[in-house]
LUMLUMDREN-2810 file (N, C-alpha, C; in Angstrom, 1 decimal):
<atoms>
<atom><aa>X</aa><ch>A</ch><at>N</at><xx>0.0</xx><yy>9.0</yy><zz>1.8</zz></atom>
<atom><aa>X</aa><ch>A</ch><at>CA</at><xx>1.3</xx><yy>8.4</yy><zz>2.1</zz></atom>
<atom><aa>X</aa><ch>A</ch><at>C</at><xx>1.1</xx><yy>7.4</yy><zz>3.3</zz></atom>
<atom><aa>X</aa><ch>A</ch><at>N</at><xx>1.8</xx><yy>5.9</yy><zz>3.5</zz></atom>
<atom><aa>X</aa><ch>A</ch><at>CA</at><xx>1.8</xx><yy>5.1</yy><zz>4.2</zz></atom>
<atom><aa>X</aa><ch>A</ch><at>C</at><xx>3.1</xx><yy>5.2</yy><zz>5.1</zz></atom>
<atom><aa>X</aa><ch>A</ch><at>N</at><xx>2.9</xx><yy>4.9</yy><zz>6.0</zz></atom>
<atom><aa>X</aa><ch>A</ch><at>CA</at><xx>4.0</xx><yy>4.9</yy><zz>6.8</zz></atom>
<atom><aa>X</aa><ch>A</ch><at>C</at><xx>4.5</xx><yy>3.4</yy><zz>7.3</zz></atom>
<atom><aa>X</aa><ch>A</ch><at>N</at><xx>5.7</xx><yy>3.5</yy><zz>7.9</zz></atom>
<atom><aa>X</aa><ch>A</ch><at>CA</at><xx>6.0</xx><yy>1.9</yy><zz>8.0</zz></atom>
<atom><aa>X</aa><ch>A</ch><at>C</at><xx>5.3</xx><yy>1.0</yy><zz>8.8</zz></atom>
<atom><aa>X</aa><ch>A</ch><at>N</at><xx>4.3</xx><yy>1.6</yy><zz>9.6</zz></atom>
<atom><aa>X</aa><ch>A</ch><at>CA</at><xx>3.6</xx><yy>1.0</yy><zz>10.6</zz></atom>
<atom><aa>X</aa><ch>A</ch><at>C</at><xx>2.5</xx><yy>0.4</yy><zz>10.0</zz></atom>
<atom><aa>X</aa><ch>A</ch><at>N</at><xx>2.1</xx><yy>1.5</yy><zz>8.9</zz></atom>
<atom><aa>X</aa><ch>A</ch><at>CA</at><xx>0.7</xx><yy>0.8</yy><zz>8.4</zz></atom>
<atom><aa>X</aa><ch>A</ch><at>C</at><xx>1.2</xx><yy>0.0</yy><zz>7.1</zz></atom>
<atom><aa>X</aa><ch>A</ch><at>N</at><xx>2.5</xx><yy>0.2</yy><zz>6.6</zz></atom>
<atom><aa>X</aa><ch>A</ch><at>CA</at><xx>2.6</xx><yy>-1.1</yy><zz>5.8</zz></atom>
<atom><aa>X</aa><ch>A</ch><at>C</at><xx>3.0</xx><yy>-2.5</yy><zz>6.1</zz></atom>
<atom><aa>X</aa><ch>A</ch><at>N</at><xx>3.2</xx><yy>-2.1</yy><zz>7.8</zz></atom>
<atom><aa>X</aa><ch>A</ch><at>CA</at><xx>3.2</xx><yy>-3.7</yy><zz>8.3</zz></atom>
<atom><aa>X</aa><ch>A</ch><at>C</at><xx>1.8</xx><yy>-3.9</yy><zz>8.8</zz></atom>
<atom><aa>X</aa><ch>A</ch><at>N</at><xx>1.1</xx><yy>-3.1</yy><zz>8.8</zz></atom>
<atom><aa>X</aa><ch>A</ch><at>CA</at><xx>-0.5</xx><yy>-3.8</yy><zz>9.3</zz></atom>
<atom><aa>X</aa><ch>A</ch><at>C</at><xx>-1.4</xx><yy>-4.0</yy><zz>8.4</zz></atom>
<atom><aa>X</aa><ch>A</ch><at>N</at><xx>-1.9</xx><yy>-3.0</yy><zz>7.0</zz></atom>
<atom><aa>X</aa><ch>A</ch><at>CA</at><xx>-2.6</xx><yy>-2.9</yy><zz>6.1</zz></atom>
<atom><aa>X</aa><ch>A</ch><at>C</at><xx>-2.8</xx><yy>-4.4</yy><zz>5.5</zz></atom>
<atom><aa>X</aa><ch>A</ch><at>N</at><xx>-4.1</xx><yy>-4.7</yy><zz>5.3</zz></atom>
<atom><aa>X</aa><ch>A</ch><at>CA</at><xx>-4.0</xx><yy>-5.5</yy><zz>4.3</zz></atom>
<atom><aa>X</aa><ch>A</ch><at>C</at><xx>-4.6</xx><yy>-4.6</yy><zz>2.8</zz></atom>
<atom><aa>X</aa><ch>A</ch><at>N</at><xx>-5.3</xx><yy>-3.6</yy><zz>2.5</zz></atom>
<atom><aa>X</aa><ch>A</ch><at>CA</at><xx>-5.8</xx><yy>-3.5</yy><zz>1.1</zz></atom>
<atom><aa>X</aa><ch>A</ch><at>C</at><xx>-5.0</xx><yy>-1.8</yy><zz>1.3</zz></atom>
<atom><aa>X</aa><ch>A</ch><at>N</at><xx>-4.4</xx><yy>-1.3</yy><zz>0.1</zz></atom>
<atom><aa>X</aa><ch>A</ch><at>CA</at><xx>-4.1</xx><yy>0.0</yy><zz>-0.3</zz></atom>
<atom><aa>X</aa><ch>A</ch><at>C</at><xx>-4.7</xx><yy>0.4</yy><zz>-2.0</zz></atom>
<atom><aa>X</aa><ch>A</ch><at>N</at><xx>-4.8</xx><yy>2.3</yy><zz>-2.1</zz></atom>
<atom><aa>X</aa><ch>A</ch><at>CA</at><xx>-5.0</xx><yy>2.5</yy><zz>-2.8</zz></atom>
<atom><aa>X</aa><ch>A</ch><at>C</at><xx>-3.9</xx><yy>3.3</yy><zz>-3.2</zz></atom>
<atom><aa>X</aa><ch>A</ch><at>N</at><xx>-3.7</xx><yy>3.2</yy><zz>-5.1</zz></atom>
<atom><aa>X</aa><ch>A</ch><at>CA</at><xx>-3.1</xx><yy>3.9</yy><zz>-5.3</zz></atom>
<atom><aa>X</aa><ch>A</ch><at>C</at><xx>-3.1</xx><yy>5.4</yy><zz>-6.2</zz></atom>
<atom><aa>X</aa><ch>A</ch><at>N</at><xx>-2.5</xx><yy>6.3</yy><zz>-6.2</zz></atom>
<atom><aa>X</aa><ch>A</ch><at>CA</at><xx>-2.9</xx><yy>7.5</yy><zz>-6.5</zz></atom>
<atom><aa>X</aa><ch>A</ch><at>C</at><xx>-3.8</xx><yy>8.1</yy><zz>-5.9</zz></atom>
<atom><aa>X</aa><ch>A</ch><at>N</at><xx>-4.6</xx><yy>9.4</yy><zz>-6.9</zz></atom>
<atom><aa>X</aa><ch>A</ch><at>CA</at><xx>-5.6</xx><yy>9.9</yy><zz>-6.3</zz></atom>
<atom><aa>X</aa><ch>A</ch><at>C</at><xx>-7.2</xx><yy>8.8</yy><zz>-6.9</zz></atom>
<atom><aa>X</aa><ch>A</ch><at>N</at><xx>-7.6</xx><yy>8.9</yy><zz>-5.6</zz></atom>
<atom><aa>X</aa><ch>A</ch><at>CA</at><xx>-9.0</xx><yy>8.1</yy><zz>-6.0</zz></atom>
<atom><aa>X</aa><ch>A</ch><at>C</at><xx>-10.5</xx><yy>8.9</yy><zz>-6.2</zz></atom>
<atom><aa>X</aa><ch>A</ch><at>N</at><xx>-10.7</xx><yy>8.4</yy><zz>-7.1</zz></atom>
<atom><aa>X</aa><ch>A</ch><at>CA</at><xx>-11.5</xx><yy>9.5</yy><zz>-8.0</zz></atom>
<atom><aa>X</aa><ch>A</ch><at>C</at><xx>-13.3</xx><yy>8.4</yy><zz>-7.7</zz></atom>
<atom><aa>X</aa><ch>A</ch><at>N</at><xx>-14.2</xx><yy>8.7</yy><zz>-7.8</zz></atom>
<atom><aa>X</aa><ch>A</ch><at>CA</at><xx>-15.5</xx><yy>7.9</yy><zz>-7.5</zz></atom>
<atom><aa>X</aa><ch>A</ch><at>C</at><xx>-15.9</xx><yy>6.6</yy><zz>-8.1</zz></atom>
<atom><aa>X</aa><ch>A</ch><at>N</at><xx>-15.3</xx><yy>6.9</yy><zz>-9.8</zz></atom>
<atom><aa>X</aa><ch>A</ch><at>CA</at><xx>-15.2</xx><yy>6.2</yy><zz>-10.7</zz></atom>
<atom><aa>X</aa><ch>A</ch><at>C</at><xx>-14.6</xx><yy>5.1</yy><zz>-11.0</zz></atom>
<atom><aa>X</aa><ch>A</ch><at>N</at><xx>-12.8</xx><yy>5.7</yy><zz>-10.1</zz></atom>
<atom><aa>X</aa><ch>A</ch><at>CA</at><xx>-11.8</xx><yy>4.9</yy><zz>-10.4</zz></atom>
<atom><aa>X</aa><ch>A</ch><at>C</at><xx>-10.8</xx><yy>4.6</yy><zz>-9.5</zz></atom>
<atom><aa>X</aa><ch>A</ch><at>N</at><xx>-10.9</xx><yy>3.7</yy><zz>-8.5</zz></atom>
<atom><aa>X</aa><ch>A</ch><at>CA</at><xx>-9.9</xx><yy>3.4</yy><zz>-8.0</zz></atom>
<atom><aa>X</aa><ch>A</ch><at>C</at><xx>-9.2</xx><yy>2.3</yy><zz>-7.4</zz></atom>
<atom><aa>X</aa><ch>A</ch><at>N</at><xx>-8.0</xx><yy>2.6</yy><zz>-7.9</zz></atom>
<atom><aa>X</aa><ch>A</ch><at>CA</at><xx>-7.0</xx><yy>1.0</yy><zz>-8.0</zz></atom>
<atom><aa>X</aa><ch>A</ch><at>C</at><xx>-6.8</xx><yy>0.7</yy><zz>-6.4</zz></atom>
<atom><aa>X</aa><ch>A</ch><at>N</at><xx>-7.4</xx><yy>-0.5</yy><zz>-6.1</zz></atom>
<atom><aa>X</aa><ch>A</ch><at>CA</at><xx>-7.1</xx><yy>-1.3</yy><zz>-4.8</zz></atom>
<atom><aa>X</aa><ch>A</ch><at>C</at><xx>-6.1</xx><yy>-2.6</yy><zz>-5.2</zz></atom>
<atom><aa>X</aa><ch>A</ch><at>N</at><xx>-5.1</xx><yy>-2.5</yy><zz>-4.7</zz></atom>
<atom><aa>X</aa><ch>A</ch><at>CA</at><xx>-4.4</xx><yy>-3.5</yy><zz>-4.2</zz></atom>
<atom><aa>X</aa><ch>A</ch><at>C</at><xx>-3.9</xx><yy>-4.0</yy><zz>-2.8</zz></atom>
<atom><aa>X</aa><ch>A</ch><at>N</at><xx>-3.9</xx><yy>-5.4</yy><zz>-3.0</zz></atom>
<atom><aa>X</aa><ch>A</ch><at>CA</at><xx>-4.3</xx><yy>-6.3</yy><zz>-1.7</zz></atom>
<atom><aa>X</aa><ch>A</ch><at>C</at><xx>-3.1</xx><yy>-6.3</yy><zz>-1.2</zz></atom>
<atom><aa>X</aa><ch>A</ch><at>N</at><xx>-2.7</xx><yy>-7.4</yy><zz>-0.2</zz></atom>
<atom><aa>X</aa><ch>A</ch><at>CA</at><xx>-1.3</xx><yy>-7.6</yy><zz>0.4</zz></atom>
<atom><aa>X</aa><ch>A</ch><at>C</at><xx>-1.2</xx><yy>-8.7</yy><zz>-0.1</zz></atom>
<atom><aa>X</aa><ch>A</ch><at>N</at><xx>0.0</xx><yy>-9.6</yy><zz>-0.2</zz></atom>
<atom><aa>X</aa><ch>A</ch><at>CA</at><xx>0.3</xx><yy>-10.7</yy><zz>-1.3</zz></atom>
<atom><aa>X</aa><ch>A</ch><at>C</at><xx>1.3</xx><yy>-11.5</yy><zz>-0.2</zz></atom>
<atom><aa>X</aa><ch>A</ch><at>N</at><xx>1.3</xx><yy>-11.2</yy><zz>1.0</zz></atom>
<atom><aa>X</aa><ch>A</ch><at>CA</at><xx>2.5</xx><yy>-11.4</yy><zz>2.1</zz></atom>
<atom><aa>X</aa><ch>A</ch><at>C</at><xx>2.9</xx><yy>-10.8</yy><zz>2.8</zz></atom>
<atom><aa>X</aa><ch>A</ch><at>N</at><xx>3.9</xx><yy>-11.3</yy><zz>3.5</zz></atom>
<atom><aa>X</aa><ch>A</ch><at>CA</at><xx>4.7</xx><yy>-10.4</yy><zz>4.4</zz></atom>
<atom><aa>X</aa><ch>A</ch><at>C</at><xx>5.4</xx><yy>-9.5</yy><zz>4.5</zz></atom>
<atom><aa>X</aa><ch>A</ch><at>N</at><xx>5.1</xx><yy>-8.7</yy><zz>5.2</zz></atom>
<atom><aa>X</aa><ch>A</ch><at>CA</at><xx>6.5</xx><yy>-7.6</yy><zz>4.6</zz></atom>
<atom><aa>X</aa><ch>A</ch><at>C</at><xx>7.3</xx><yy>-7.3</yy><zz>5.0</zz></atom>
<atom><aa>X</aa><ch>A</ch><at>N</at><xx>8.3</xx><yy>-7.3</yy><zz>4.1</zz></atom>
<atom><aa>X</aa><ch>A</ch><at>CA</at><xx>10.1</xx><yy>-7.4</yy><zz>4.5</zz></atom>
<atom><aa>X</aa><ch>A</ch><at>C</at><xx>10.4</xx><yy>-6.0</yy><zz>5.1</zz></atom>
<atom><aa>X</aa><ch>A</ch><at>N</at><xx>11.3</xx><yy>-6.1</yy><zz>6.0</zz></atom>
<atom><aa>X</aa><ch>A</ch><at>CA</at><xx>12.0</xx><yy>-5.5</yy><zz>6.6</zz></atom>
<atom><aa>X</aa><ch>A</ch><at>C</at><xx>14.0</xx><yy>-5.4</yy><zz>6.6</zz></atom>
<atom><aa>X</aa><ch>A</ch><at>N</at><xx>14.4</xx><yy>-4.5</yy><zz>7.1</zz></atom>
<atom><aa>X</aa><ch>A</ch><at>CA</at><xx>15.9</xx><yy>-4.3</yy><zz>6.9</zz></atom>
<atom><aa>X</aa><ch>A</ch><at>C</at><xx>16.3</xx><yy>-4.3</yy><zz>8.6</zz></atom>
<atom><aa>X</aa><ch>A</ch><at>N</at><xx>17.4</xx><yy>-4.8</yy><zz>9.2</zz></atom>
<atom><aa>X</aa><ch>A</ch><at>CA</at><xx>18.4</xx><yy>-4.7</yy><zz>10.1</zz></atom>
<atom><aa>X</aa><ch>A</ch><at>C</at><xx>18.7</xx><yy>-3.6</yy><zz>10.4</zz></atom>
<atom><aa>X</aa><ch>A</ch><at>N</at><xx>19.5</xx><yy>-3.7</yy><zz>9.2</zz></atom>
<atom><aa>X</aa><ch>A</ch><at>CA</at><xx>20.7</xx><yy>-2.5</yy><zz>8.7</zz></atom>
<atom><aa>X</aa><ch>A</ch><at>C</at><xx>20.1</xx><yy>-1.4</yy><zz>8.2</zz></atom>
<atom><aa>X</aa><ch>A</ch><at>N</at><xx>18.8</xx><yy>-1.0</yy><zz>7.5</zz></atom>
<atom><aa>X</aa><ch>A</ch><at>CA</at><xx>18.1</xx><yy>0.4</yy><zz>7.4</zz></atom>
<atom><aa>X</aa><ch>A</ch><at>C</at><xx>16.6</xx><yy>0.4</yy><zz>7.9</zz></atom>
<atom><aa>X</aa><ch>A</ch><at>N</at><xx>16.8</xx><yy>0.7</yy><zz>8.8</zz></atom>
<atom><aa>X</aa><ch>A</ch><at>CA</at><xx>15.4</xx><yy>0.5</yy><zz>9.8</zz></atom>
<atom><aa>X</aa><ch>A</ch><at>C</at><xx>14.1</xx><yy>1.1</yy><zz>9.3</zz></atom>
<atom><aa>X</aa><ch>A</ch><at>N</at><xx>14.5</xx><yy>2.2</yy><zz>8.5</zz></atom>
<atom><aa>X</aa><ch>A</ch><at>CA</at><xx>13.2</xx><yy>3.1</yy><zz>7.5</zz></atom>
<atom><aa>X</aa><ch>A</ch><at>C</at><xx>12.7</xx><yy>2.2</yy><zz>6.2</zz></atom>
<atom><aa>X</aa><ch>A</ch><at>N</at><xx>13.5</xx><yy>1.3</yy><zz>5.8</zz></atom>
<atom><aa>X</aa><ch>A</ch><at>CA</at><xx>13.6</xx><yy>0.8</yy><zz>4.6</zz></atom>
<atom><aa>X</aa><ch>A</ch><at>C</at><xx>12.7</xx><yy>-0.7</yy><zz>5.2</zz></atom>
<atom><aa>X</aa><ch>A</ch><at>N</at><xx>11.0</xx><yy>-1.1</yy><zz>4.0</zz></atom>
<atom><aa>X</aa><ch>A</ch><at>CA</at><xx>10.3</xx><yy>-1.8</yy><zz>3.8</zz></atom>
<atom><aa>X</aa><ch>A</ch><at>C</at><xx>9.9</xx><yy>-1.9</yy><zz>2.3</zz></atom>
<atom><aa>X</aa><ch>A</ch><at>N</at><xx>9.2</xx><yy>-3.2</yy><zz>2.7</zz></atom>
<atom><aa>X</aa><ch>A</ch><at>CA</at><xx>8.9</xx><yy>-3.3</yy><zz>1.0</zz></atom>
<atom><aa>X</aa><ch>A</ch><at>C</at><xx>7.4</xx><yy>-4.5</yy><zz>1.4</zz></atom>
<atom><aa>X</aa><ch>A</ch><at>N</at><xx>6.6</xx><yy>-4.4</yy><zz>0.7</zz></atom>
<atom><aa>X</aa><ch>A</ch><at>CA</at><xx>5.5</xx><yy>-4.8</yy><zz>1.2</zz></atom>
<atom><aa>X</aa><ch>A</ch><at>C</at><xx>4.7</xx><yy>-5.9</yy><zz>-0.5</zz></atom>
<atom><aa>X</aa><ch>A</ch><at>N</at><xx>4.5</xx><yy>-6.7</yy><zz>-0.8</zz></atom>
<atom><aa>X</aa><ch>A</ch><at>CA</at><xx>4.1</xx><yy>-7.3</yy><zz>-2.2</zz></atom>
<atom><aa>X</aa><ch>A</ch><at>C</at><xx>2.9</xx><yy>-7.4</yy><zz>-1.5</zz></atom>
<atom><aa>X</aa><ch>A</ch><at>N</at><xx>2.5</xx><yy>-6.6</yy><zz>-3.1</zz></atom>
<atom><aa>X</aa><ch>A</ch><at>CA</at><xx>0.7</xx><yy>-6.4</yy><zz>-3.8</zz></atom>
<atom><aa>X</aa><ch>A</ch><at>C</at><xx>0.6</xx><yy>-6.8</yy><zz>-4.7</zz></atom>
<atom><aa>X</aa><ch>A</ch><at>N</at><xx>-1.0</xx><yy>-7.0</yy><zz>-5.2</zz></atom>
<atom><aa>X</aa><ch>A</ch><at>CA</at><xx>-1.2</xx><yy>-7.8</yy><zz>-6.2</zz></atom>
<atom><aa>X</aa><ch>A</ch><at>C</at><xx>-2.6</xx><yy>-7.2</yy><zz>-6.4</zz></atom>
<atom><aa>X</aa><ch>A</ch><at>N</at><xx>-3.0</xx><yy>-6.9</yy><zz>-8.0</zz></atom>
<atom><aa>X</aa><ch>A</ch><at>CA</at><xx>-4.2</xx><yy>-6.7</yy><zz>-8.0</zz></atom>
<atom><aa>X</aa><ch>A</ch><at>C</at><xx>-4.7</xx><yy>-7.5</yy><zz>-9.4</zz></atom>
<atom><aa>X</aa><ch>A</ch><at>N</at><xx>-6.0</xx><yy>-8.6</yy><zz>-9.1</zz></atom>
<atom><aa>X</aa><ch>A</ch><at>CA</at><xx>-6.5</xx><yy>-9.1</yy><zz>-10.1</zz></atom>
<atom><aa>X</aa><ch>A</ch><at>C</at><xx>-5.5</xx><yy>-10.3</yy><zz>-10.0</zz></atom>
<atom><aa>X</aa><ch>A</ch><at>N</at><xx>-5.5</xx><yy>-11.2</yy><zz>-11.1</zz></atom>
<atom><aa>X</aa><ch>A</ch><at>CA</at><xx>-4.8</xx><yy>-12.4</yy><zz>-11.3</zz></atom>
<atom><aa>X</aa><ch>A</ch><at>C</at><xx>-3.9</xx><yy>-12.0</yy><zz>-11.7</zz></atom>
<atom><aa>X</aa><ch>A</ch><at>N</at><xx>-3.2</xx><yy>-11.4</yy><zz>-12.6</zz></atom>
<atom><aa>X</aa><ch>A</ch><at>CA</at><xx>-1.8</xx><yy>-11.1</yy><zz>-13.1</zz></atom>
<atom><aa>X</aa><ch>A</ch><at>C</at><xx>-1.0</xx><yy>-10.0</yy><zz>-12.8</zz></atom>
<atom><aa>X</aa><ch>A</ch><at>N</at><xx>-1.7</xx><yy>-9.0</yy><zz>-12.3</zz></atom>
<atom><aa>X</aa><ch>A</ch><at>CA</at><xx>-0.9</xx><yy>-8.0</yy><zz>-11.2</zz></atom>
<atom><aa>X</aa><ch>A</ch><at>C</at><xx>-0.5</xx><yy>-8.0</yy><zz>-10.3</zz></atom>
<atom><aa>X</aa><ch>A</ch><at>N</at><xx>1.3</xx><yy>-7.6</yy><zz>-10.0</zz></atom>
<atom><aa>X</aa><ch>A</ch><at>CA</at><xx>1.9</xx><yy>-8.1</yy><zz>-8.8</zz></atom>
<atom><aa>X</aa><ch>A</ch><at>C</at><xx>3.1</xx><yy>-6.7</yy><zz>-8.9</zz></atom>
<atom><aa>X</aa><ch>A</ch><at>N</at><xx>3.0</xx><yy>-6.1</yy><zz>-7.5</zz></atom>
<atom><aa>X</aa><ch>A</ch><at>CA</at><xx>4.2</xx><yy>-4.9</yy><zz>-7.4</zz></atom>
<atom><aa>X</aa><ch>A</ch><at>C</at><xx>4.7</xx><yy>-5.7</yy><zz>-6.2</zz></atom>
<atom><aa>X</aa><ch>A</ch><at>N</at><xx>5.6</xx><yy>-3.9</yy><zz>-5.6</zz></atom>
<atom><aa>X</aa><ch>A</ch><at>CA</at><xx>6.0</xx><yy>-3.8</yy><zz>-4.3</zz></atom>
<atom><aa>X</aa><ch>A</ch><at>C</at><xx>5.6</xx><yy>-2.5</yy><zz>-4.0</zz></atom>
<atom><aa>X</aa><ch>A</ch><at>N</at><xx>5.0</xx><yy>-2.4</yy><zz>-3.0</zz></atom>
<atom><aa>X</aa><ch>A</ch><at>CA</at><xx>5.1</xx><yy>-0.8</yy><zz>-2.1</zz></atom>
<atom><aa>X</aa><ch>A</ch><at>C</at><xx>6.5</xx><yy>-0.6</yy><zz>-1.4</zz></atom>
<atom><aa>X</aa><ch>A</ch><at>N</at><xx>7.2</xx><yy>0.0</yy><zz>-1.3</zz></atom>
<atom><aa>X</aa><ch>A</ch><at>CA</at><xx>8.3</xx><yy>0.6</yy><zz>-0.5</zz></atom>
<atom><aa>X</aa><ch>A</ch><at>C</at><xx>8.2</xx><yy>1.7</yy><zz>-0.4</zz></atom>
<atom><aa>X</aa><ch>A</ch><at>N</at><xx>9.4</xx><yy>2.1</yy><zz>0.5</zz></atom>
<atom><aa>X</aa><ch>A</ch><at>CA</at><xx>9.6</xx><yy>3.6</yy><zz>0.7</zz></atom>
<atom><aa>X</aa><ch>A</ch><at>C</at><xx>9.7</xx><yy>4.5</yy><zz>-0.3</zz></atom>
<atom><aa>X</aa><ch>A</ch><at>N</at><xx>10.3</xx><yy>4.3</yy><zz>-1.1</zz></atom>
<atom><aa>X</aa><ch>A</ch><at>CA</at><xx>10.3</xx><yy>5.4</yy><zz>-2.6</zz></atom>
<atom><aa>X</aa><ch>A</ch><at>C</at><xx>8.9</xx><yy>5.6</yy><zz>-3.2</zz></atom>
<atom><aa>X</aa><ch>A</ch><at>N</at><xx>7.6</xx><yy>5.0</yy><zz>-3.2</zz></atom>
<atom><aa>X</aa><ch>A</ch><at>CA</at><xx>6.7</xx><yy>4.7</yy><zz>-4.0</zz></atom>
<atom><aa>X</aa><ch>A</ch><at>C</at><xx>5.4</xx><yy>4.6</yy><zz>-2.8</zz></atom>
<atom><aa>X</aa><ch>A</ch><at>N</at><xx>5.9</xx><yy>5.2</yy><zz>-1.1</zz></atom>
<atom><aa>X</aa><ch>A</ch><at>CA</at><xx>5.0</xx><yy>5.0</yy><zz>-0.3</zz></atom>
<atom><aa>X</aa><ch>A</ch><at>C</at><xx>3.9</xx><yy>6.3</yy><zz>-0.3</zz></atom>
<atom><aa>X</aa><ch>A</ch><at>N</at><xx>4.7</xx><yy>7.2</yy><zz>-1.1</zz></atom>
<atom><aa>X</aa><ch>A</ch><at>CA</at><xx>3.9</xx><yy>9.0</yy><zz>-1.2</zz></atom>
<atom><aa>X</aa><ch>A</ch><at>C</at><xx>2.8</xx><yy>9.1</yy><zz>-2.0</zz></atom>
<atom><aa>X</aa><ch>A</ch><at>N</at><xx>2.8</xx><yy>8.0</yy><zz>-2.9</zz></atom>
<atom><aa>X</aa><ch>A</ch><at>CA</at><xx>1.5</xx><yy>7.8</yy><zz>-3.9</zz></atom>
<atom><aa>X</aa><ch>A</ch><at>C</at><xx>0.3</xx><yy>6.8</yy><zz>-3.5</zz></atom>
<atom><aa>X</aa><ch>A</ch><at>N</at><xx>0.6</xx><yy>6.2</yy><zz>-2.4</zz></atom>
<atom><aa>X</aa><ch>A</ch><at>CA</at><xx>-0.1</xx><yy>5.5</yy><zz>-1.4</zz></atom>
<atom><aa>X</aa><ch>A</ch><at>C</at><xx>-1.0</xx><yy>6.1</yy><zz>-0.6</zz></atom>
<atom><aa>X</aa><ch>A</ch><at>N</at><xx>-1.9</xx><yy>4.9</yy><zz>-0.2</zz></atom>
<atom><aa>X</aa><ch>A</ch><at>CA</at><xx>-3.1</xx><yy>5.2</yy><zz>1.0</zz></atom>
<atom><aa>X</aa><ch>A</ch><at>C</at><xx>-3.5</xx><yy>4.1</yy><zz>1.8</zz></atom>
<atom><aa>X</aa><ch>A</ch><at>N</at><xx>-3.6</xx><yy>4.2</yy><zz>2.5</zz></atom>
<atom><aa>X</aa><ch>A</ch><at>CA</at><xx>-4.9</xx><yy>2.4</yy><zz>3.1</zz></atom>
<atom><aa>X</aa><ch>A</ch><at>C</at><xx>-6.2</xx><yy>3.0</yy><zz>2.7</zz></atom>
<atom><aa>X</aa><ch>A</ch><at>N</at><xx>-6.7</xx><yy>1.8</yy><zz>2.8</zz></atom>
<atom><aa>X</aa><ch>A</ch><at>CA</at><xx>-8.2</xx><yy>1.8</yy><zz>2.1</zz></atom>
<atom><aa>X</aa><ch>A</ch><at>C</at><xx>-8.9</xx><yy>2.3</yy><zz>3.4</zz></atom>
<atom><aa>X</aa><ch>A</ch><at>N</at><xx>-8.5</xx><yy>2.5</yy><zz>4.7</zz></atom>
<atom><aa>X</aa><ch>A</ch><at>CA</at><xx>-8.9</xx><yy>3.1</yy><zz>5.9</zz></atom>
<atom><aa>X</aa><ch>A</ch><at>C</at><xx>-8.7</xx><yy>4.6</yy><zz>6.2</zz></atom>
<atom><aa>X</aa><ch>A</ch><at>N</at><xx>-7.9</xx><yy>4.5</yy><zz>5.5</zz></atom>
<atom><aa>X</aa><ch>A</ch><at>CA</at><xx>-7.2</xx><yy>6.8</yy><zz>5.0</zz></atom>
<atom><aa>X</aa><ch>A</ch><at>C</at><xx>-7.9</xx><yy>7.4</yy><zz>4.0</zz></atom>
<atom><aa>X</aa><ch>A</ch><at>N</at><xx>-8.9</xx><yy>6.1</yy><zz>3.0</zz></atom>
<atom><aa>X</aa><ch>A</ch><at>CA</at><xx>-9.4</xx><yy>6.8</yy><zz>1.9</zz></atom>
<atom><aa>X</aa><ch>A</ch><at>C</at><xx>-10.4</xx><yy>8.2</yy><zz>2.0</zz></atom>
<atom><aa>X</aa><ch>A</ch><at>N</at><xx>-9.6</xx><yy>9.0</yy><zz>1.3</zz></atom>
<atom><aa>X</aa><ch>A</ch><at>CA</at><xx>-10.3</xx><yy>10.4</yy><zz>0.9</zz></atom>
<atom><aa>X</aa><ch>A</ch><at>C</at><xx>-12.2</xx><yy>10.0</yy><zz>1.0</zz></atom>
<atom><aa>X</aa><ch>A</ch><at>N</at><xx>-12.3</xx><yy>8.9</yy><zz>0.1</zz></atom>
<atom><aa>X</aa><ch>A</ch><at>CA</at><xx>-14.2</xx><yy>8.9</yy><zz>-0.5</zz></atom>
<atom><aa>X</aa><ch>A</ch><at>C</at><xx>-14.6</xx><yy>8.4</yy><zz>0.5</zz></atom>
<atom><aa>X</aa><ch>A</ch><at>N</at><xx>-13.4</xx><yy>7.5</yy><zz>1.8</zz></atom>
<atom><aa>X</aa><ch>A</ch><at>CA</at><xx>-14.1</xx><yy>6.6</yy><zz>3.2</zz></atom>
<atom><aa>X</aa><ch>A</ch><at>C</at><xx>-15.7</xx><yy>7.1</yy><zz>3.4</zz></atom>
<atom><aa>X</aa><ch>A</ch><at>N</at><xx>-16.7</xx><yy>6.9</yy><zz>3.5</zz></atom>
<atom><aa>X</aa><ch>A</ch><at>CA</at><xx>-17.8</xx><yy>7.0</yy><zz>4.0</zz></atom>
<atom><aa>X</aa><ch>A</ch><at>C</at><xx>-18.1</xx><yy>6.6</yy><zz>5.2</zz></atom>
<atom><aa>X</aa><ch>A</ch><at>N</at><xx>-18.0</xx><yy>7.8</yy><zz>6.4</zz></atom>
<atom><aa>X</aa><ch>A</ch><at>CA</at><xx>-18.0</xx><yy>7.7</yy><zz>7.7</zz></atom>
<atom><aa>X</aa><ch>A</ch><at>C</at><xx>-19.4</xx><yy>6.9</yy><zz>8.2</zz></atom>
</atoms>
């Protein structure tokens, strides 16, 4: 899970569980929006490869990682 701190700093995330084999990195694609009026509430655009493009936000941050939190990180 990412928190709003590290989705305003992160540039690369993983998502789900990352397995040795397989794991989806996506990049940062911009800046990331912020709210006034709901201060918990961000949204962050990724992109992986040439034609993949999401958002990370808060509903969708619990299936998240930075590539700096990763489980396989090799110290």
């Amino acid at each position: 899970m990412i928190t709003k701190a590290q989705a305003l700093s992160a540039k690369e995330f993983h998502f789900g569980t990352c397995t040795p084999e397989r794991t989806e990195t996506w990049r940062r694609n911009g800046t990331t929006k912020t709210w006034v009026r709901y201060p918990s509430r961000f949204a962050v655009p990724v992109k992986r490869g040439l034609y993949q493009h999401g958002t990370i936000d808060q509903i969708n941050a619990s299936q998240v990682h930075t590539a700096e939190d990763c489980p396989l990180k090799k110290d």
